[in-house]
Each structure stands twice: as structure tokens, then as C-alpha cells.
C-alpha positions in Angstrom: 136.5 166.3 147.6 134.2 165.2 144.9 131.6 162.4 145.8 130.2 161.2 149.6 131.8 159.6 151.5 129.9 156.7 152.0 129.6 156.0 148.4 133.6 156.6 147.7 133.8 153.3 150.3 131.0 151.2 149.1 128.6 151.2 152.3 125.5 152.6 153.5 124.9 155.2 155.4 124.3 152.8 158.6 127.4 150.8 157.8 129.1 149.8 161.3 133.0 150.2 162.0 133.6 146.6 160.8 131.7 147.3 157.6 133.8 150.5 156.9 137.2 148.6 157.7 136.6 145.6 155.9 135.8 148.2 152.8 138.4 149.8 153.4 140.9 147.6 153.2 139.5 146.5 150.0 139.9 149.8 147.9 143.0 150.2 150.3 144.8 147.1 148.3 143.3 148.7 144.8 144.4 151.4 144.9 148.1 152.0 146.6 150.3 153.3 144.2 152.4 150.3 145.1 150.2 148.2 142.9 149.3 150.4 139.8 152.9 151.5 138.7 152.9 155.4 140.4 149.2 155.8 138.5 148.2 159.6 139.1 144.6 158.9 139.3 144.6 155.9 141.6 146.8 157.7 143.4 144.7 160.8 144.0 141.2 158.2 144.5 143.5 156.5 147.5 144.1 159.6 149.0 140.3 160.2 148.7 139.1 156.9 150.0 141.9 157.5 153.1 140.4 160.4 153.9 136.8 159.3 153.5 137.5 156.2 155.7 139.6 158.4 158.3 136.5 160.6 158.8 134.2 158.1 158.9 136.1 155.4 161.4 136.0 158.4 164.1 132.6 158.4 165.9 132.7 162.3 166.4 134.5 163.4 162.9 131.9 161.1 161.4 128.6 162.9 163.2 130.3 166.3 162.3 130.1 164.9 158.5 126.5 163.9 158.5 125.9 167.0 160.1 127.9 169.7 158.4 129.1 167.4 155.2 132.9 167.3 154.7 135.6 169.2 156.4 137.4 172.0 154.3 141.3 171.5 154.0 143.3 171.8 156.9 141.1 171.5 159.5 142.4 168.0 160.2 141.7 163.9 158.6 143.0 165.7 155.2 144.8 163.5 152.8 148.3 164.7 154.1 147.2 163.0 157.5 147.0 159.7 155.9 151.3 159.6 154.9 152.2 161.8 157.7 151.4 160.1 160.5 154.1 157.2 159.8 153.2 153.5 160.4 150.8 154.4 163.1 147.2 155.4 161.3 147.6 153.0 158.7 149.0 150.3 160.9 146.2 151.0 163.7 143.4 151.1 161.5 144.0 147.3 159.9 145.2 146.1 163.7 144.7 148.6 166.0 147.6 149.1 167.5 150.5 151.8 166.9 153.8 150.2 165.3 156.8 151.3 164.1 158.8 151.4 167.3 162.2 153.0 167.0 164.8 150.1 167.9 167.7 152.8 169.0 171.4 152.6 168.6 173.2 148.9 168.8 176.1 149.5 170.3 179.3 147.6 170.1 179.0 143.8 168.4 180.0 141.1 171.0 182.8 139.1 170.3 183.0 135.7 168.6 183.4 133.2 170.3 187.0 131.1 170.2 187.8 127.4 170.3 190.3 124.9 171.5 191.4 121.2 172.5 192.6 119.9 175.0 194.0 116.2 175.1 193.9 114.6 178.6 195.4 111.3 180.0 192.7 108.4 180.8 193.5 109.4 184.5 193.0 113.0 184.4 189.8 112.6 182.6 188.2 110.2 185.3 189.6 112.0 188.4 189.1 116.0 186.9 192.1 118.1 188.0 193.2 121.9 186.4 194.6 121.7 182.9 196.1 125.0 181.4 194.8 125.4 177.3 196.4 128.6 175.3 194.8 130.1 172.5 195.6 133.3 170.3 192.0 135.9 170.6 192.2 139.7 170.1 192.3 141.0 173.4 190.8 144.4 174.1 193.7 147.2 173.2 195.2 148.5 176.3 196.2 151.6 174.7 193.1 152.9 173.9 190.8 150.6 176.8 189.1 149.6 173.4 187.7 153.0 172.3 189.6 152.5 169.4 190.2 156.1 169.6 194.0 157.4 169.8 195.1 158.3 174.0 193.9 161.8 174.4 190.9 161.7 171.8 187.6 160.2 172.3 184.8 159.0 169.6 182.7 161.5 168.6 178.7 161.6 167.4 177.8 160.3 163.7 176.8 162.7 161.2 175.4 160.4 158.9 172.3 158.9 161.6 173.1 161.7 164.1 174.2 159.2 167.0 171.3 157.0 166.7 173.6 154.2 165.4 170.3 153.6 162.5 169.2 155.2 159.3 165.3 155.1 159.0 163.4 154.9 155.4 160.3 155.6 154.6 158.3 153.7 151.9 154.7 153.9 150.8 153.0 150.1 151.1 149.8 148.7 150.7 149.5 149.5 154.5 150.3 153.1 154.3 154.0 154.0 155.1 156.5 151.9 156.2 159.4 152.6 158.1 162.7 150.0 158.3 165.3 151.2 160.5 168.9 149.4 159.3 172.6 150.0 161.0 173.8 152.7 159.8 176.8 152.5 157.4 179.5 154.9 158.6 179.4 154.0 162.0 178.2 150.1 161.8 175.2 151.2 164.4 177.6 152.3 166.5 176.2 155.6 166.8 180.0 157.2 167.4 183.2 157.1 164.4 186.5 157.7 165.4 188.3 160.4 163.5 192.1 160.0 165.1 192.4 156.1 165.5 194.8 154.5 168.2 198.2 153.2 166.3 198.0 150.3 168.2 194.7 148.8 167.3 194.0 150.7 164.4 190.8 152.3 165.4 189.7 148.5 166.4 189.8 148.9 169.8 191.4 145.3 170.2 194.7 143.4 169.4 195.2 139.8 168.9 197.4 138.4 171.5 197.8 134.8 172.7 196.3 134.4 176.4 196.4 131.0 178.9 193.5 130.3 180.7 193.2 127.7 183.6 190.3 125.1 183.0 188.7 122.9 186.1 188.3 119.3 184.5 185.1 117.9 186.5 186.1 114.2 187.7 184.2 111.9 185.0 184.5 114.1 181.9 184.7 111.9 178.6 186.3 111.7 174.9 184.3 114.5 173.0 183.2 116.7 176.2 182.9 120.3 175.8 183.4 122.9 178.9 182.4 126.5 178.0 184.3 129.2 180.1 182.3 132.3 179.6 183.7 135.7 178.5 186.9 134.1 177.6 186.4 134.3 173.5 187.4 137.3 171.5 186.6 140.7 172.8 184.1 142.6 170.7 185.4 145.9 168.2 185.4 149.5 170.0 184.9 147.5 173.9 182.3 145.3 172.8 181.5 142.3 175.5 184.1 139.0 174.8 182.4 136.1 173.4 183.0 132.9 175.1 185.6 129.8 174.7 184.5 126.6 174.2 187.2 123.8 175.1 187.0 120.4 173.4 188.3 117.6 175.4 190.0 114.9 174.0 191.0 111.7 175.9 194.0 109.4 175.0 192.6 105.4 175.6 193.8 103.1 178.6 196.3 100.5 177.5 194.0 98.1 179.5 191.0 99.8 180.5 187.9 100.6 178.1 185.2 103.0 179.0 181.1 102.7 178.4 180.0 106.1 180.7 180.6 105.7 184.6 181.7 101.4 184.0 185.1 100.6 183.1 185.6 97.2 181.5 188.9 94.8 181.2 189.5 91.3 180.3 191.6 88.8 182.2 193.3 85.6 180.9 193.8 82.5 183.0 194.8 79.1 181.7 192.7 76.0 181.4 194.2 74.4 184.6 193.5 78.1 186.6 190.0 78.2 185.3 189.1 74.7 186.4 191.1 74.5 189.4 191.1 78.3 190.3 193.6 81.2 190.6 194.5 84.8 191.5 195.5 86.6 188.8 196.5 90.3 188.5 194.2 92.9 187.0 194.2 96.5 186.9 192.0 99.4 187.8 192.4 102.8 188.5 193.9 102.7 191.9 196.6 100.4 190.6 197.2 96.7 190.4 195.2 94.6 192.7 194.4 90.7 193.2 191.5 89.1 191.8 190.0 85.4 193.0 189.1 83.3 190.0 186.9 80.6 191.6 187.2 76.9 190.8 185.3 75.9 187.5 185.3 79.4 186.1 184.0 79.4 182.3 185.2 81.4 180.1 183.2 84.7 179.5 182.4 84.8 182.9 182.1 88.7 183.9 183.3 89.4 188.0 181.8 93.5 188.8 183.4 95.1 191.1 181.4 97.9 192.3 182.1 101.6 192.7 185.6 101.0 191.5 184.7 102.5 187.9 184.5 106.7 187.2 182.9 109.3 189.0 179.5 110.3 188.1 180.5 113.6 186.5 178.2 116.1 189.1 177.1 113.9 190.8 177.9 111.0 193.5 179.2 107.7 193.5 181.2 106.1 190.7 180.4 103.2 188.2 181.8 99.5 188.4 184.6 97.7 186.9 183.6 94.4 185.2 186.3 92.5 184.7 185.8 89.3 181.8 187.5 86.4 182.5 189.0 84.6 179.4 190.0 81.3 179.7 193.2 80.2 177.1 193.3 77.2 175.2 196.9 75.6 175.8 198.5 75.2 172.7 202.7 74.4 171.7 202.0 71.5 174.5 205.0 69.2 175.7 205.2 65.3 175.6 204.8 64.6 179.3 201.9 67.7 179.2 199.9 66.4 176.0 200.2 62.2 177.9 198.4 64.3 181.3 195.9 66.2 179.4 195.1 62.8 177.3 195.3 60.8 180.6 192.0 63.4 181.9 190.5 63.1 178.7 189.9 59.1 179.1 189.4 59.7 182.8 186.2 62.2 181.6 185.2 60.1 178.9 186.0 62.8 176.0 187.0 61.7 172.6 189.7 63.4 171.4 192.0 63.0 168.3 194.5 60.5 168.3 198.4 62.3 168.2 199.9 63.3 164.9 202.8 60.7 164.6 201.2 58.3 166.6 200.5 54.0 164.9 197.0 54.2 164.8 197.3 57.6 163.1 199.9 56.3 160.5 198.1 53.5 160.0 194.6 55.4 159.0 197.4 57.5 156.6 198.1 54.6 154.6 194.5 53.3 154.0 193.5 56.7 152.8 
């Protein structure tokens, strides 16, 4: 190899390990052939400056050098060391660590995961019960217990990555070689192809069938909730592991009864004589119709919580309150002997009030306007 060492890197003589890394690296990025278009002569000065920087980065190969001067071919840190080692010199010498780890066969793909809904009543929702949901997956193929291989027959070994299930390439980068490992093509990473496939599935290993599943409701669930029951999607190709099924709820409103998390809410109507003199109208709530006390002199608006009758907690304890509103109606459509009592309490309370359509004082103001 024509030239010293030293000088083919650009250091001194006393230049530390840092110092001969750092320099390197440098002529390293120069000189790939990666980066001057498959140039002979940079190519043949990078294998040079790899060997000079192998020699030199090893305490004992570099005190053998300033003792003896360069080593002849084939008595090791030639140039042929530099791209046969893989990843690893290269790698090691900018990080130093070994890389390049082979990755090994994949194996059958999981299965996707499926989806359905569910609609539930109000009820069912707040007090959780078993609902059945049905939905159409491939199923892993009895026939062939998802081998995908006809009864009698069995997979056998890829030619093409020789089981591995991978096909490596090697590449020559600015860091020395590189090595990418990809699934392999023929066999999808499998590492095995089947050469008599079962008539059922086709060499799939799985048929699509339509399957029923039993799903627990929790007592509390709401419009929008999502339950996941594991292992219950599609089963993976060639007995690959079943994804999961993911079941949307969907729950059909109260007629009465509106929902804001664990509190249920309702309104109530009362008349104007119930309000002010009090009553015991009927409301509803989830046991059924019950009896509620409206006090005397209840405004309208007025919000009555009764606690722990709302929904369960969903997981937890205790349930949330029904607040009942209580609305209080205007009369309206009133008779004659009802309109002379409401006007009677009007002057009792001192409240102005319009006179009566139809009435003299009314006709009267008619005719003046």
C-alpha cells in the first residue's frame, strides 16, 4: 500500500484514538463510492484509508506497524476486511457497538380486528344485562386447523429465504455495508409455502363464517360506549392469532327521562293553583311511577333531587340523582266563572291586570282610539 499511514489519514504520528476517528470519518464521507458515482480511484483510496484507520484504531496492530511498517496481504486488517465484516466494523468504529441484528422469521400476521353495534333500550343501558351481537369474520378453517395446507400435507420450508421468513441485502453506504432484512416475497415472512392447498380455504387457512358472541353490558354504560372483547376479530392467515372485536353501543332515548353521566333529569308540570297551594303529582324514574310532594308556593323552575335514584356508576358504587324540574303552567282557554275567581284574587293581591275583551270599559277605550 503506497504512502504511511498516518499521512493517508491526516494525523501525526502521536494522534490519539479520537483524533484518528474523527479523521477518519472525514475521508470516510469523501470517499465512499456512494458519493463519487462508482469512481475507481476514490474507490481504491477508501479502501486504503479503511485499512490504514483499521490498523491504526487497534493498540497492538498499530505498535506492530511502527515497529515492522505495514502488514503484507492476508495477514489480516486488509482491505477485504473492511466490506466483509458486514455492519459490524464499520458500524462499531463510528459508535462502537456491533449492529445489524438479524430480526428472524415473522410468522403468521394477526388478524384484523372486526366491528359491530349494538342498540340497547334506556333500561338495559343503565342496569347492564347480556346482549347477544352477530357479526360475519373469517374463522380459522377447520379442515386444515388453519395450516392452509390440504388434510394429509403440511407446509414445507421456503426456497427462496431458506425458512428464515426474510431476504437480506447488502449495500455499500457511507458507513460501510449495510444490511436491510425485508419479508420475503414467496412466503410473506412466513418462512413455510404451501404447495397442495386445503379446498376449503384455499391455502388461507381460514373461512369467513358468521359467529354470535355474548357481550356483558356493565350497569351504567352510555350512548357511544365501546366494550372490546379480545380475540374475538378475524383470525389471522395460515393460524395466525384473532384480532379483537370492538362493539359500539348505541342507546335508544327515554320518552321522559334525559341523561348527563350518572344524573337523570325530568320535568314536571303542575298548574298555577298546585304550585301555589301544592300538590302530588306523578313522575317517573327508573323503578317505575312514584309520587312526588310539590310544596305550597312552589316557583316554577324549581329543581327537587332525589338522590341515588339516577344510574349506576359504571365500575364503581353508588348511583347518580334524579332532578326532577318542576314547571308551573300558565292557565289559558279559561271559563267565565274561572276568569271572575282568578280576577276576584287579582284585586284581592293588588295586581293590575287587563280589563276583559268584550267587557264596557274595553269597548269604550275601542271607540276613542
Amino acid at each position: 500500500m503506497p504512502g504511511d499511514y498516518y499521512e493517508l489519514l491526516g494525523v501525526h504520528r502521536d494522534a490519539n484514538e479520537d483524533e484518528i476517528k474523527r479523521a477518519y470519518r472525514k475521508l470516510a464521507r469523501e470517499l465512499h463510492p456512494d458519493a463519487n458515482g462508482g469512481d475507481a480511484s476514490a474507490a481504491e483510496r477508501f479502501k486504503e484509508v479503511s485499512v490504514a484507520y483499521e490498523t491504526l484504531r487497534d493498540p497492538e496492530r498499530r505498535r506492530r506497524y511502527d515497529l515492522f511498517g505495514a502488514e503484507t496481504p492476508g495477514a489480516g486488517g486488509g482491505p477485504e476486511d473492511v466490506f466483509a465484516g458486514g455492519l459490524g466494523d464499520i458500524f462499531e468504529a463510528f459508535f462502537g457497538q456491533q449492529g445489524g441484528q438479524r430480526s428472524g422469521r415473522r410468522g403468521p400476521g394477526r388478524g384484523a380486528d372486526a366491528q359491530a353495534v349494538v342498540e340497547l333500550a334506556f333500561e338495559e343501558a343503565v342496569f347492564g344485562g347480556d346482549t347477544t351481537v352477530t357479526v360475519r369474520v373469517p374463522t380459522t378453517c377447520q379442515d386444515c386447523a388453519g395450516s392452509g395446507a390440504r388434510p394429509g400435507t403440511t407446509p414445507v420450508r421456503c426456497t427462496s429465504c431458506g425458512g428464515s421468513g426474510e431476504i437480506r441485502r447488502v449495500r455499500q453506504s457511507i458507513l460501510g455495508q449495510m444490511v436491510t432484512a425485508s419479508p420475503c416475497p414467496t412466503c410473506h415472512g412466513l418462512g413455510e409455502v404451501v404447495q397442495s392447498p386445503c379446498p376449503a380455504c384455499r391455502g388461507e387457512g381460514r373461512v369467513t363464517e358468521e359467529r354470535s358472541f355474548t357481550v356483558e353490558v356493565p350497569a351504567g354504560v352510555d350512548d357511544g360506549t365501546t366494550l372490546r372483547l379480545t380475540g374475538r376479530g378475524a383470525a389471522g392467515p395460515r393460524g395466525g392469532p384473532p384480532g379483537d372485536l370492538y362493539v359500539h353501543l348505541r342507546v335508544r332515548p327515554h320518552p321522559v327521562l334525559r341523561r348527563n353521566g350518572a344524573d337523570l333529569h325530568e320535568q314536571v308540570h303542575v298548574g298555577f293553583a298546585q304550585a301555589a297551594l301544592g300538590a302530588e303529582p306523578t313522575i317517573q324514574t327508573l323503578e317505575g311511577d312514584e309520587t312526588l310532594r310539590v310544596p305550597p308556593g312552589t316557583q316554577s323552575g324549581k329543581v327537587v333531587r332525589l338522590r341515588g335514584r339516577g344510574v349506576p356508576h359504571v365500575q364503581g358504587r353508588g348511583r347518580g340523582d334524579l332532578l326532577v324540574e318542576i314547571v308551573v303552567d300558565t292557565p289559558t282557554g279559561l271559563g267565565e266563572r274561572a276568569e271572575e275567581l282568578l280576577r276576584a284574587y287579582a284585586v284581592e293581591q293588588g295586581e293590575q291586570v287587563l280589563e276583559p275583551e268584550g267587557g264596557l270599559l274595553h269597548r269604550l277605550r275601542s271607540k276613542l282610539h
